[in-house]
N, CA and C atoms of all chains as a GROMACS GRO file, in nm:
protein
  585
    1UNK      N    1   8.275   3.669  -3.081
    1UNK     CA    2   8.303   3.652  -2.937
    1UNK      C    3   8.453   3.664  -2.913
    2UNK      N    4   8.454   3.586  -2.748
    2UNK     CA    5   8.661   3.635  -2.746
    2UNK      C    6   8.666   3.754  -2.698
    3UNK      N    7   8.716   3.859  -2.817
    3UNK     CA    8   8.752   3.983  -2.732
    3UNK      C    9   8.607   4.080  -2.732
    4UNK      N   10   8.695   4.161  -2.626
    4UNK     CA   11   8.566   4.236  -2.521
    4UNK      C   12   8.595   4.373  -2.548
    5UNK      N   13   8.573   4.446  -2.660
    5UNK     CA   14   8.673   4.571  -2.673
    5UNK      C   15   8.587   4.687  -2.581
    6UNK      N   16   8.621   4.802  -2.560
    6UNK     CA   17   8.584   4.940  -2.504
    6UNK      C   18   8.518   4.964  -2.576
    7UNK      N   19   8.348   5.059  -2.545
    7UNK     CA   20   8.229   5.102  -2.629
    7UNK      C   21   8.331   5.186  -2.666
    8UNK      N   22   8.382   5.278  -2.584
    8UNK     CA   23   8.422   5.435  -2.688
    8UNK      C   24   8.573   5.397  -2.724
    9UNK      N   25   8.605   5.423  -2.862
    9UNK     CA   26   8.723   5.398  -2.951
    9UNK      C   27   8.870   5.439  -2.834
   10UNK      N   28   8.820   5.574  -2.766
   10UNK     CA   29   8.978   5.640  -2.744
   10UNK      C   30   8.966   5.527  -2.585
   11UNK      N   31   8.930   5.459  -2.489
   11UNK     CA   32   9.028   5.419  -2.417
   11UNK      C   33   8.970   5.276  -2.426
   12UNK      N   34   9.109   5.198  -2.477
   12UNK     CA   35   9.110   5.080  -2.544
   12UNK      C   36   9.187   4.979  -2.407
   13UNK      N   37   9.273   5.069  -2.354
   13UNK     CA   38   9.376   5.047  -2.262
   13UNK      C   39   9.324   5.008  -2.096
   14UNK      N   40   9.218   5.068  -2.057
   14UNK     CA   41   9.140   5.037  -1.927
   14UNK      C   42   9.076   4.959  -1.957
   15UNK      N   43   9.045   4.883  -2.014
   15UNK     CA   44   8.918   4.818  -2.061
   15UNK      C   45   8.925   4.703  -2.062
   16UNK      N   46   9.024   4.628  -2.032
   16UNK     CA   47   9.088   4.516  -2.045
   16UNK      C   48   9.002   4.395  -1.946
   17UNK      N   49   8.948   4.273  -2.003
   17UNK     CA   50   8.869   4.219  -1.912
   17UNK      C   51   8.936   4.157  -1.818
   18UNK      N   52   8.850   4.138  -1.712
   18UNK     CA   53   8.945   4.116  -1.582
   18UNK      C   54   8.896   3.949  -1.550
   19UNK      N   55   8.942   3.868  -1.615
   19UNK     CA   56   8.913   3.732  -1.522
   19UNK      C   57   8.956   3.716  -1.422
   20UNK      N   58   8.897   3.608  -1.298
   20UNK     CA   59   8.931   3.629  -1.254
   20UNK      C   60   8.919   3.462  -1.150
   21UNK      N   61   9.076   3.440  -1.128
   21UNK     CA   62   9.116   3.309  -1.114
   21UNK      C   63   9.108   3.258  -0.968
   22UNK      N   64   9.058   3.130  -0.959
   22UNK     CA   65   9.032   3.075  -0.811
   22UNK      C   66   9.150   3.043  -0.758
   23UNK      N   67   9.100   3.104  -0.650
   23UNK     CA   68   9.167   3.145  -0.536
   23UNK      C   69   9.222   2.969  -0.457
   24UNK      N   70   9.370   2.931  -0.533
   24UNK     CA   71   9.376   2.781  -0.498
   24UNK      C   72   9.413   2.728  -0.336
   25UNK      N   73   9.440   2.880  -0.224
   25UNK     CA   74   9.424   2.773  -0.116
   25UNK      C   75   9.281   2.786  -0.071
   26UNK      N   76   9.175   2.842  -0.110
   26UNK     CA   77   9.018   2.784  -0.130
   26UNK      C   78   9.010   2.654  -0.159
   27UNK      N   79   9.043   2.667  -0.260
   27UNK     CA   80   9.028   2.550  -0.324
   27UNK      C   81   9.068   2.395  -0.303
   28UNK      N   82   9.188   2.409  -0.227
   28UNK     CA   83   9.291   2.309  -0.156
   28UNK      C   84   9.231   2.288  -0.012
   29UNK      N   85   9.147   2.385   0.062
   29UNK     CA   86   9.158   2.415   0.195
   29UNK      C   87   9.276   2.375   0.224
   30UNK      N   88   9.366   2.467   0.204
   30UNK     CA   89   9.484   2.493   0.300
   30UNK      C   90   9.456   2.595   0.365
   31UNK      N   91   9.488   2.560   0.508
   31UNK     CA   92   9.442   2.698   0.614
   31UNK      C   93   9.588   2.763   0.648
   32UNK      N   94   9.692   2.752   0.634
   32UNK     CA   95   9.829   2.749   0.685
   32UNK      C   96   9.924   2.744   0.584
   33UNK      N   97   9.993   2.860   0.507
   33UNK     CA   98  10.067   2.864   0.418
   33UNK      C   99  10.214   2.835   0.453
   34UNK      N  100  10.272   2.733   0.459
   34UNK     CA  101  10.376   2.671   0.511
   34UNK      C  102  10.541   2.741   0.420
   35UNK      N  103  10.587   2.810   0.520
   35UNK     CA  104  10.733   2.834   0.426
   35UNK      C  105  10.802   2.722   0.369
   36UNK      N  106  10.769   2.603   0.431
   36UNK     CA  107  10.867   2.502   0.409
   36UNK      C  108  10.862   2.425   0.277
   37UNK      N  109  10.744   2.448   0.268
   37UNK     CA  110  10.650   2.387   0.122
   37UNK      C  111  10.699   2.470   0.030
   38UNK      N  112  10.837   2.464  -0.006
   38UNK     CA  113  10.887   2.587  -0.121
   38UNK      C  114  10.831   2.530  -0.232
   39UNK      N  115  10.784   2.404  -0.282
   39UNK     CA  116  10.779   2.375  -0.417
   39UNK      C  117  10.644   2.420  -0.461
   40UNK      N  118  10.548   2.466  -0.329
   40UNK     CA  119  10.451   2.511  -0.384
   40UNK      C  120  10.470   2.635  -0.373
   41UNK      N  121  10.514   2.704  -0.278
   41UNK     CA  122  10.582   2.869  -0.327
   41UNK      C  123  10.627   2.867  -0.415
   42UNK      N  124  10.715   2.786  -0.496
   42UNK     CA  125  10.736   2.826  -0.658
   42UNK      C  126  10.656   2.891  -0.723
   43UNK      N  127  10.544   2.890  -0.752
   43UNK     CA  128  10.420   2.885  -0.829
   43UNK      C  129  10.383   3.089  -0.790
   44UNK      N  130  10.452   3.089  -0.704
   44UNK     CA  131  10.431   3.275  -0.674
   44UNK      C  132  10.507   3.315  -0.659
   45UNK      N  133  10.654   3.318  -0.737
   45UNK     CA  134  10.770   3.351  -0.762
   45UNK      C  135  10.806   3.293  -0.935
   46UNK      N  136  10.823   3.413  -0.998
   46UNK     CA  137  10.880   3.454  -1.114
   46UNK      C  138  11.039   3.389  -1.111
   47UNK      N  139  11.076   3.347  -1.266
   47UNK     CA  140  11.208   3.245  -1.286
   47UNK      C  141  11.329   3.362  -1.209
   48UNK      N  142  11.285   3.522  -1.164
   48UNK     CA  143  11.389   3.564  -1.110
   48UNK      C  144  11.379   3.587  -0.980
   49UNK      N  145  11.286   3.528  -0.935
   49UNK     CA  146  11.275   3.494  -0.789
   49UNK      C  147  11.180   3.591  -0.740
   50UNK      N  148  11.139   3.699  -0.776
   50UNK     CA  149  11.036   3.826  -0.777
   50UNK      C  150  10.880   3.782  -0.745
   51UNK      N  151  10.842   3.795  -0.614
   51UNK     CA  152  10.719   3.725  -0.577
   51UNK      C  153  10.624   3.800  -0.661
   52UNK      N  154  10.522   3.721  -0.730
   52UNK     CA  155  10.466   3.719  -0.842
   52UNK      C  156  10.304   3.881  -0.792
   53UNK      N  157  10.285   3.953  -0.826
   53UNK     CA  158  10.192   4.077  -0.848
   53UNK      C  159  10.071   4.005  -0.851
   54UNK      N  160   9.978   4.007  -0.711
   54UNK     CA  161   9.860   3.967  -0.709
   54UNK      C  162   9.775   3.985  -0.810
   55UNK      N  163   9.748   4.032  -0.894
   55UNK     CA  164   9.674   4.056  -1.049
   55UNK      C  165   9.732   3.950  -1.121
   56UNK      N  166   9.814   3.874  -1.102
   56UNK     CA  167   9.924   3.747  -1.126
   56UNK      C  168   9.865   3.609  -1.097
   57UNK      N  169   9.839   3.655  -0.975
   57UNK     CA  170   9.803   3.520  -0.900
   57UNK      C  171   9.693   3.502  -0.851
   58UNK      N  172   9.614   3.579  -0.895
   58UNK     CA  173   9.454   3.606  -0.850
   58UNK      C  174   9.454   3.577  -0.686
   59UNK      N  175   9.510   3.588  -0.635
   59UNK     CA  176   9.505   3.541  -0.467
   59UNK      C  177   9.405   3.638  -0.376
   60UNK      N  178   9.357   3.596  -0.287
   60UNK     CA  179   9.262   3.704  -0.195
   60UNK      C  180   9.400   3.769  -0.146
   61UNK      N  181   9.338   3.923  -0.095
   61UNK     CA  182   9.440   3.978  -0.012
   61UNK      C  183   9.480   3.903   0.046
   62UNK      N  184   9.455   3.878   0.160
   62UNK     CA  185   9.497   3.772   0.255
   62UNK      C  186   9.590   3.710   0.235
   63UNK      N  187   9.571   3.596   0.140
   63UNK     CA  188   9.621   3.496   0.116
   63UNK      C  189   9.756   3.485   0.057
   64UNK      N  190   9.734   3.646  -0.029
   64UNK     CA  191   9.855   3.728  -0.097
   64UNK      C  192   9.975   3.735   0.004
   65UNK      N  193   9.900   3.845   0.136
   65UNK     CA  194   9.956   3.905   0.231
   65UNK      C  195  10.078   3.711   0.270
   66UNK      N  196  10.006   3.624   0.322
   66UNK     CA  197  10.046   3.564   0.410
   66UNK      C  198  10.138   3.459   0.275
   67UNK      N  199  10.119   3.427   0.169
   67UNK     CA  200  10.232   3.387   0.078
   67UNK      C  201  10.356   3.473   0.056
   68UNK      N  202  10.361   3.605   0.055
   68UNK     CA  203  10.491   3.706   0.064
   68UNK      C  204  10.564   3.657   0.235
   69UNK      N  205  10.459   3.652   0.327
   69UNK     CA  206  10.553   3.627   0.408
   69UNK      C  207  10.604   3.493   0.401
   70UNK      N  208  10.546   3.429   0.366
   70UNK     CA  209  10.584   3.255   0.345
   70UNK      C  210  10.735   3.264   0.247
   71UNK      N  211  10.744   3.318   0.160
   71UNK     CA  212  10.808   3.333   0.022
   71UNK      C  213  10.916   3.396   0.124
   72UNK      N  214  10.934   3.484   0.196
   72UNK     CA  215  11.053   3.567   0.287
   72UNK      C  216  11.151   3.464   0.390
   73UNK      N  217  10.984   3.398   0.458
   73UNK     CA  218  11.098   3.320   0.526
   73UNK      C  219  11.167   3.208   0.449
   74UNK      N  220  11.113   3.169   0.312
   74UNK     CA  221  11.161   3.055   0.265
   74UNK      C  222  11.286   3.104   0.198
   75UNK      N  223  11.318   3.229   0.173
   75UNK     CA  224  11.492   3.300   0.134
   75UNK      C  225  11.541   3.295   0.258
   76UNK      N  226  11.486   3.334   0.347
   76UNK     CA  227  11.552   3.339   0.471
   76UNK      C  228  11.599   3.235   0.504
   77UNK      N  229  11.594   3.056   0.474
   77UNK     CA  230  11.604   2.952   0.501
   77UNK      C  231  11.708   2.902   0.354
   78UNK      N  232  11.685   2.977   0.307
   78UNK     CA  233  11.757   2.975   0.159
   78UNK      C  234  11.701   2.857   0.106
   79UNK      N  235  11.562   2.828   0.086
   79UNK     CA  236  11.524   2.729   0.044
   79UNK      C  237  11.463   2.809  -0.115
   80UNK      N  238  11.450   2.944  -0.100
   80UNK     CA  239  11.381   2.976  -0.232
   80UNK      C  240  11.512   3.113  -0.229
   81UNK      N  241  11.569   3.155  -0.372
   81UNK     CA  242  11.631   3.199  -0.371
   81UNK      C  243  11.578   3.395  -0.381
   82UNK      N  244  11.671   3.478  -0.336
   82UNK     CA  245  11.677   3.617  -0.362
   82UNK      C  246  11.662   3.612  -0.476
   83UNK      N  247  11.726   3.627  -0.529
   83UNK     CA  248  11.769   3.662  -0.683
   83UNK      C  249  11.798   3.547  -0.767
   84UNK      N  250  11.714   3.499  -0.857
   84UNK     CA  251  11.774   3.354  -0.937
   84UNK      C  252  11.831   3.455  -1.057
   85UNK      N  253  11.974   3.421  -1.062
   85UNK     CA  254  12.034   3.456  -1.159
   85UNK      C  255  12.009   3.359  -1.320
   86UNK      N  256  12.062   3.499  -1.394
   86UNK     CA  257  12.042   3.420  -1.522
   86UNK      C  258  12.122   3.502  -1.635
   87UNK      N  259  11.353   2.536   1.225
   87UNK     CA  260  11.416   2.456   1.168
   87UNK      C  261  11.553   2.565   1.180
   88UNK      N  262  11.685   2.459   1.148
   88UNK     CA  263  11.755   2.540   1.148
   88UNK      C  264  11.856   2.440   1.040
   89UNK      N  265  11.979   2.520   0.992
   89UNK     CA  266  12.042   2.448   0.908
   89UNK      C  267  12.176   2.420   0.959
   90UNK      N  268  12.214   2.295   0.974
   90UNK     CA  269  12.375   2.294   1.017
   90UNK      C  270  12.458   2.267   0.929
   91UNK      N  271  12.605   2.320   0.946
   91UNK     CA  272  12.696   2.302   0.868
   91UNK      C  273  12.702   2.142   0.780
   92UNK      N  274  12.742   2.171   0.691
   92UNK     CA  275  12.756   2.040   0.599
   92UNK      C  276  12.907   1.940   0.661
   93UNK      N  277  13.023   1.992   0.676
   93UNK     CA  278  13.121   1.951   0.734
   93UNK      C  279  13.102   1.841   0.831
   94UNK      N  280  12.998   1.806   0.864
   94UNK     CA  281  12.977   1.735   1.023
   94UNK      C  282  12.942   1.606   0.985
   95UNK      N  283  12.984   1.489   1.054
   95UNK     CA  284  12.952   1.380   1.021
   95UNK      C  285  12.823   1.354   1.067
   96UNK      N  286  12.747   1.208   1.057
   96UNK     CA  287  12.625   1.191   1.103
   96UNK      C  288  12.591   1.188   1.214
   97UNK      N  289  12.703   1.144   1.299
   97UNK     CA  290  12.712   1.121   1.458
   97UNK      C  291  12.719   1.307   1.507
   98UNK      N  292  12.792   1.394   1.449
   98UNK     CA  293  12.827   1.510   1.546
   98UNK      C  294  12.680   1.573   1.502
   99UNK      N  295  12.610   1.550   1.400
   99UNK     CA  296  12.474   1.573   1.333
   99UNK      C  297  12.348   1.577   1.492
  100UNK      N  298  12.344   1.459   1.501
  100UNK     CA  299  12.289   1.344   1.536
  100UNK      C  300  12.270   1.426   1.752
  101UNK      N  301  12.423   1.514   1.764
  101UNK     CA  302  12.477   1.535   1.905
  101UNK      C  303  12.424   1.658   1.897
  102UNK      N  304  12.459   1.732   1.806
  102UNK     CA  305  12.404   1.883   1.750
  102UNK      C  306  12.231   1.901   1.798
  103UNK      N  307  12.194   1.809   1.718
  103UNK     CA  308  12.040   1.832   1.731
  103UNK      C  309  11.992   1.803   1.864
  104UNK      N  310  12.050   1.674   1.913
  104UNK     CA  311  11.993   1.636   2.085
  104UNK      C  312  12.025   1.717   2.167
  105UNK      N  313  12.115   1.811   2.164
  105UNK     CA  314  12.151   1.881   2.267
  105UNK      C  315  12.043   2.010   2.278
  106UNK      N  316  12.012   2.084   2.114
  106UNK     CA  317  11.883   2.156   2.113
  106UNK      C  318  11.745   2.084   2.177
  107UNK      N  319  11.716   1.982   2.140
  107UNK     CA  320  11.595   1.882   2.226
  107UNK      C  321  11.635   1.930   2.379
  108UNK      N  322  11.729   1.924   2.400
  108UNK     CA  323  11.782   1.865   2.576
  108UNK      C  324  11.749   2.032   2.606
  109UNK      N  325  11.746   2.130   2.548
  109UNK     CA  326  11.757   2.252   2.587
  109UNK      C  327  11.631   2.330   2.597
  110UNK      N  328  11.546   2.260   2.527
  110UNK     CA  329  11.393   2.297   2.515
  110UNK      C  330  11.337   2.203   2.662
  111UNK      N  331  11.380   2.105   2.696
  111UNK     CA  332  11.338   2.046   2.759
  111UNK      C  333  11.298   2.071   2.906
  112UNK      N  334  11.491   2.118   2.928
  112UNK     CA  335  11.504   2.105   3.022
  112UNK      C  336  11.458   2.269   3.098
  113UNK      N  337  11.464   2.343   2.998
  113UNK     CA  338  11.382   2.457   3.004
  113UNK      C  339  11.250   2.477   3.060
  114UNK      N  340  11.202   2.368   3.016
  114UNK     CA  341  11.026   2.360   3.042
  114UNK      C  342  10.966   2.372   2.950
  115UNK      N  343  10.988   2.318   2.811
  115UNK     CA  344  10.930   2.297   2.700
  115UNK      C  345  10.910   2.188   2.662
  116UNK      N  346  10.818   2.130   2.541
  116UNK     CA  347  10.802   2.030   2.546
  116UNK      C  348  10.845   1.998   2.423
  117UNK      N  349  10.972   1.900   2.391
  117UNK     CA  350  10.978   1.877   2.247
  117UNK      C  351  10.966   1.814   2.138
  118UNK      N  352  10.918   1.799   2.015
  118UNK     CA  353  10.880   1.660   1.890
  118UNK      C  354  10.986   1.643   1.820
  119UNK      N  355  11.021   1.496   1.788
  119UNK     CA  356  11.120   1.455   1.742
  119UNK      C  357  11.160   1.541   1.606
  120UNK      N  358  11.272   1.532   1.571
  120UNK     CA  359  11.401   1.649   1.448
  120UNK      C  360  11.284   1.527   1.410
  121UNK      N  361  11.248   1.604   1.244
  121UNK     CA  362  11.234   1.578   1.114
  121UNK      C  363  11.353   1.670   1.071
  122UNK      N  364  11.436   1.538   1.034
  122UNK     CA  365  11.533   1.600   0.984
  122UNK      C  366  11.547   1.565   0.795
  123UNK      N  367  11.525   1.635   0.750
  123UNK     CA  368  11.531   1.694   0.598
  123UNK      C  369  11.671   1.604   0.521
  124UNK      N  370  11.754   1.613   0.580
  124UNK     CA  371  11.940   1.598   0.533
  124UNK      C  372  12.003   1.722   0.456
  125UNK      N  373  12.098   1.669   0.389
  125UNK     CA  374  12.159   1.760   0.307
  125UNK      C  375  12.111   1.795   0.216
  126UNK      N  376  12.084   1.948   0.170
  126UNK     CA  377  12.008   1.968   0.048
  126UNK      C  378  12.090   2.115   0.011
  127UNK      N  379  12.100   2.137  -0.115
  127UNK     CA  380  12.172   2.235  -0.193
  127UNK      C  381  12.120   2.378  -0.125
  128UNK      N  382  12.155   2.477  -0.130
  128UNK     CA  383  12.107   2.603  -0.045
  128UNK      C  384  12.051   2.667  -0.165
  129UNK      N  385  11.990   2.773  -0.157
  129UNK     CA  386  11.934   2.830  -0.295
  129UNK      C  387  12.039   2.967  -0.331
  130UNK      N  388  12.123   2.971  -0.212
  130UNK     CA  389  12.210   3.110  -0.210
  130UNK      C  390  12.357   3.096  -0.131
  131UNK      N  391  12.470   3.111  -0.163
  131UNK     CA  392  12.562   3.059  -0.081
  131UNK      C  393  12.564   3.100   0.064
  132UNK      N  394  12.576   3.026   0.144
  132UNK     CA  395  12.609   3.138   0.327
  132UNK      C  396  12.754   3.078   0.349
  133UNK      N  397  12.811   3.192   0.360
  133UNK     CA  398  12.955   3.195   0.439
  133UNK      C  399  13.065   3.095   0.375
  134UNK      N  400  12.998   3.071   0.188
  134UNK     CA  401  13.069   2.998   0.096
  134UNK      C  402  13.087   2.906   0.118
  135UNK      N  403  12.909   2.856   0.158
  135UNK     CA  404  12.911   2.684   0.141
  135UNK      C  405  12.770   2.663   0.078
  136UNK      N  406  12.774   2.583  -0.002
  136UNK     CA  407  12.673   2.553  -0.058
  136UNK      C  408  12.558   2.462  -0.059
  137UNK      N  409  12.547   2.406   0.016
  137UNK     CA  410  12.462   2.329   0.060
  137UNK      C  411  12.466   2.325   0.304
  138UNK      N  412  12.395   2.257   0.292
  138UNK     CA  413  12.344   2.214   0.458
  138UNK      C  414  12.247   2.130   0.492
  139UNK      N  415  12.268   2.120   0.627
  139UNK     CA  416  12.164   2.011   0.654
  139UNK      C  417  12.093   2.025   0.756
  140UNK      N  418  11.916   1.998   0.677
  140UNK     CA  419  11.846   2.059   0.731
  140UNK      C  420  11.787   2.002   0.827
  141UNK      N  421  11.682   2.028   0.927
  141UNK     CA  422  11.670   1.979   1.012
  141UNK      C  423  11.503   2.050   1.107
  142UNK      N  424  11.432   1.982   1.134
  142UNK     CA  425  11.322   2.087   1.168
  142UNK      C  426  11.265   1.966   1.290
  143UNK      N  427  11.161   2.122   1.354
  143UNK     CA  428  11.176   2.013   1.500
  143UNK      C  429  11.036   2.116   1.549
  144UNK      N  430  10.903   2.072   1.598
  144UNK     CA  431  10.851   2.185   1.654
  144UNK      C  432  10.863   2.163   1.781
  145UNK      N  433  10.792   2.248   1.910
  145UNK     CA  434  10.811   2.268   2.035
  145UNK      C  435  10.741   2.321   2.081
  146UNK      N  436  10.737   2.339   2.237
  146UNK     CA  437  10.638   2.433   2.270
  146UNK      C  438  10.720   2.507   2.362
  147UNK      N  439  10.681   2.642   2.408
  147UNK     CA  440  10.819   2.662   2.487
  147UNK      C  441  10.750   2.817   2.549
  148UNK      N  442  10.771   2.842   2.653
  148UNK     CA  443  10.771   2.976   2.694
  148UNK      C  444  10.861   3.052   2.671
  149UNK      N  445  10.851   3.158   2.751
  149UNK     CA  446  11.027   3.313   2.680
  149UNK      C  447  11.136   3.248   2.770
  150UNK      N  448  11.162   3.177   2.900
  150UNK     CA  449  11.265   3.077   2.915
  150UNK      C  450  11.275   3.032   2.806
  151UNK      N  451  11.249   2.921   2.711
  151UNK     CA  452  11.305   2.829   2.708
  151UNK      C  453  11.333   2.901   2.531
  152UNK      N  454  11.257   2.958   2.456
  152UNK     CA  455  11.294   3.068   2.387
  152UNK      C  456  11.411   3.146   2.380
  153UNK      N  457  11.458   3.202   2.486
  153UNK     CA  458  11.558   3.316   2.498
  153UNK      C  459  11.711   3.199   2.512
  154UNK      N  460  11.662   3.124   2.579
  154UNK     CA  461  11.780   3.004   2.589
  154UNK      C  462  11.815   2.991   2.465
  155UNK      N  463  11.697   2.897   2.367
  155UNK     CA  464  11.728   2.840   2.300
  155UNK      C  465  11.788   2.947   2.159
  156UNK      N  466  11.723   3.045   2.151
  156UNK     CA  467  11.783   3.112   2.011
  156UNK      C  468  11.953   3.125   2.049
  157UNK      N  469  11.968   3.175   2.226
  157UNK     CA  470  12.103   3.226   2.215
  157UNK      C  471  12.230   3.122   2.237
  158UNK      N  472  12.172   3.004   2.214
  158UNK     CA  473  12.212   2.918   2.169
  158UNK      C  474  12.229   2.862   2.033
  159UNK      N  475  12.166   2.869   1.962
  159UNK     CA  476  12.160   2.853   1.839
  159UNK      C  477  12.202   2.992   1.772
  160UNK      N  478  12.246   3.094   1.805
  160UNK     CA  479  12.315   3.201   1.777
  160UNK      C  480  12.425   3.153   1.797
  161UNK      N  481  12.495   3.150   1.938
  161UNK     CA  482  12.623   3.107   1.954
  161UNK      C  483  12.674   2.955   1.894
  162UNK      N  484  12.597   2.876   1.897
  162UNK     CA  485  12.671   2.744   1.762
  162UNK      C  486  12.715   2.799   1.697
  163UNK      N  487  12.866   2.759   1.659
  163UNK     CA  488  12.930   2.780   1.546
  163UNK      C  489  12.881   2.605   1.461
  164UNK      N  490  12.814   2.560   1.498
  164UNK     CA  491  12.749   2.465   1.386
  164UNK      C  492  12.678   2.446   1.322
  165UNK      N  493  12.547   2.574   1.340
  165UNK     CA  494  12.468   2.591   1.274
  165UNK      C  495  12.475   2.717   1.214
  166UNK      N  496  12.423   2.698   1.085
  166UNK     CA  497  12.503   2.787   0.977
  166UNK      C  498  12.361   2.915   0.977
  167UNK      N  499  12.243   2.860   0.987
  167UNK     CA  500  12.112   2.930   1.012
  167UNK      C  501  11.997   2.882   1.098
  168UNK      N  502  11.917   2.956   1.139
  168UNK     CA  503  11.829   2.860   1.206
  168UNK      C  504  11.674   2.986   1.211
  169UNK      N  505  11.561   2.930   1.253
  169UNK     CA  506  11.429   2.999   1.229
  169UNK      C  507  11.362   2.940   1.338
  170UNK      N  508  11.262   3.034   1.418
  170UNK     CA  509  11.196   2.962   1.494
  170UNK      C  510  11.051   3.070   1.474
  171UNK      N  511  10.953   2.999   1.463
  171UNK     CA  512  10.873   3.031   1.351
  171UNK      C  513  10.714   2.976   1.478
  172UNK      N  514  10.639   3.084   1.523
  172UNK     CA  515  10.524   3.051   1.562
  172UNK      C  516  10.460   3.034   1.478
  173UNK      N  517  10.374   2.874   1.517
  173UNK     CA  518  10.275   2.864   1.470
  173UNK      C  519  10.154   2.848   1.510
  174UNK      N  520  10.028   2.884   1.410
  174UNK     CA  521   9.898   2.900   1.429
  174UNK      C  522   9.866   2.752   1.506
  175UNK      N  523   9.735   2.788   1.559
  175UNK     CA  524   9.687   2.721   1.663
  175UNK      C  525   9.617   2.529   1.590
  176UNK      N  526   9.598   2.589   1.471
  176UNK     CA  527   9.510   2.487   1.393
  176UNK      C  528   9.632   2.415   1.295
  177UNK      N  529   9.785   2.458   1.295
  177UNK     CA  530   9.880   2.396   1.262
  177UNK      C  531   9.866   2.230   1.237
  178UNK      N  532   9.820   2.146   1.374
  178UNK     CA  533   9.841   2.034   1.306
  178UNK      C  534   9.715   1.942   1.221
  179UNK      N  535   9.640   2.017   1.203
  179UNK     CA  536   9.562   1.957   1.092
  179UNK      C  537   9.655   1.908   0.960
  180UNK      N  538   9.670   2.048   0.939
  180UNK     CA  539   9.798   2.073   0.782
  180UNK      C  540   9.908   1.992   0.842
  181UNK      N  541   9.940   1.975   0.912
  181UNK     CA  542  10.087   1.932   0.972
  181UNK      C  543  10.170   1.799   0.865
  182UNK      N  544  10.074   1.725   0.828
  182UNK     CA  545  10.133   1.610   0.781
  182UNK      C  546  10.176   1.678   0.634
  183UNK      N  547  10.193   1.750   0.586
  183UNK     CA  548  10.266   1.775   0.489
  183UNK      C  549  10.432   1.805   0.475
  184UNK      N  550  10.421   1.810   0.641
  184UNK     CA  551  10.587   1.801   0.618
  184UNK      C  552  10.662   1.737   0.602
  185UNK      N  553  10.602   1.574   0.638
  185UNK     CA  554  10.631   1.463   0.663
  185UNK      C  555  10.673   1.386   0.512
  186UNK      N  556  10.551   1.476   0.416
  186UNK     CA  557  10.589   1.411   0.287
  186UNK      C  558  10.712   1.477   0.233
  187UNK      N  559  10.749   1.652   0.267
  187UNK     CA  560  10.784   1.754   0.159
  187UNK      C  561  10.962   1.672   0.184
  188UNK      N  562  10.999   1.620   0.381
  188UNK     CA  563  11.079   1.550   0.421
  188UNK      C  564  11.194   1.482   0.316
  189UNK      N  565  11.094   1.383   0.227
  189UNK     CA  566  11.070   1.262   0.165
  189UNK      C  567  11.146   1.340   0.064
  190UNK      N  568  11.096   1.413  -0.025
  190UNK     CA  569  11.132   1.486  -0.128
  190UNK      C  570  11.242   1.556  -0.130
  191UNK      N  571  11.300   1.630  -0.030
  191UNK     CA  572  11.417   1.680   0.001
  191UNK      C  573  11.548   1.664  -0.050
  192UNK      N  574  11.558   1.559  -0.056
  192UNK     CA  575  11.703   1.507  -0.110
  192UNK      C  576  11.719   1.488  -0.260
  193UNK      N  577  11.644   1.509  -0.324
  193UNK     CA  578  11.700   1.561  -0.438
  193UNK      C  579  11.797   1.628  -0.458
  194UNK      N  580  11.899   1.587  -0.537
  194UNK     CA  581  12.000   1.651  -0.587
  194UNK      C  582  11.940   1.739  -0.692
  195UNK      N  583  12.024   1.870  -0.706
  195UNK     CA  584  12.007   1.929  -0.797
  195UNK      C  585  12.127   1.972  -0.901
   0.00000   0.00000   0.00000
């Protein structure tokens, strides 16, 4: 068990299983993704500040869509940074 | 919410914000008391200061009291940024989370 390889040998590379992670403002019922709530926008932003690739964050579109804007205004407020240097 | 300069004591703080209240008001808006945040570190420098103090307030307001109020809060030279941010209709269900995130704010970093 574990891994899930490709029936045919040559593409090993598409084949990759796709779990696939709950969707946590489901889960929270949060209806309203709040910019202000940066500490939970952390969690969809990478240590360089790079809002995190929905295949990342398993998020519904949606939910994707409306955390990028959340994540914008919260630089815009400079509460979550552009660029975390390092 | 908007952020005012750090330079300001608590009292010119305190004059800053009432005068935005007084401007929504008198406009024909209706306004809820500053949850005001305090001083908290910025995540990015503005205009080479590093921290501000924050301050958030919702309202209700038509394009009077709107057009007033941003070009006001444009022209402050005391506020260093500011956001005015519609919100959804079902807002205050969720609402009480600001009340806690408030609380948390002042952490130094």
């Amino acid at each position: 068990m574990g891994k899930r390889r490709a029936p045919s040998k040559s593409s090993s590379r598409r084949e990759r299983p796709v779990k696939s992670k709950p969707d946590i403002f489901n889960q929270e019922g949060i209806t309203y993704i709040d910019y202000k709530d940066y500490n939970m926008l952390r969690r969809f932003i990478s240590d360089r500040g790079k809002i995190r690739a929905r295949r990342v964050t398993g998020l519904t579109p949606q939910h994707q869509r409306e955390v990028a804007v959340a994540v914008k205004r919260a630089r815009e407020m400079a509460l979550l940074p552009y660029v975390a240097g390092k | 919410m908007l952020i005012a300069i750090p330079e300001l004591d608590e009292e010119q703080v305190e004059s800053t914000l009432a005068r935005f209240r007084t401007v929504v008001q008198r406009t024909g808006g209706e306004a809820g008391e500053w949850n005001i945040w305090g001083r908290r570190k910025l995540a990015y420098e503005i205009d080479n200061r590093t921290d501000g103090f924050y301050a958030v307030m919702e309202f209700t307001a038509g394009e009077r009291t709107l057009n007033e109020l941003k070009r006001m809060l444009r022209v402050s030279d005391d506020v260093l940024r500011h956001m005015v941010v519609k919100l959804p209709p079902d807002y205050a269900q969720s609402g009480q989370r600001s009340a806690e995130m408030a609380e948390t704010a002042e952490v130094p970093e």
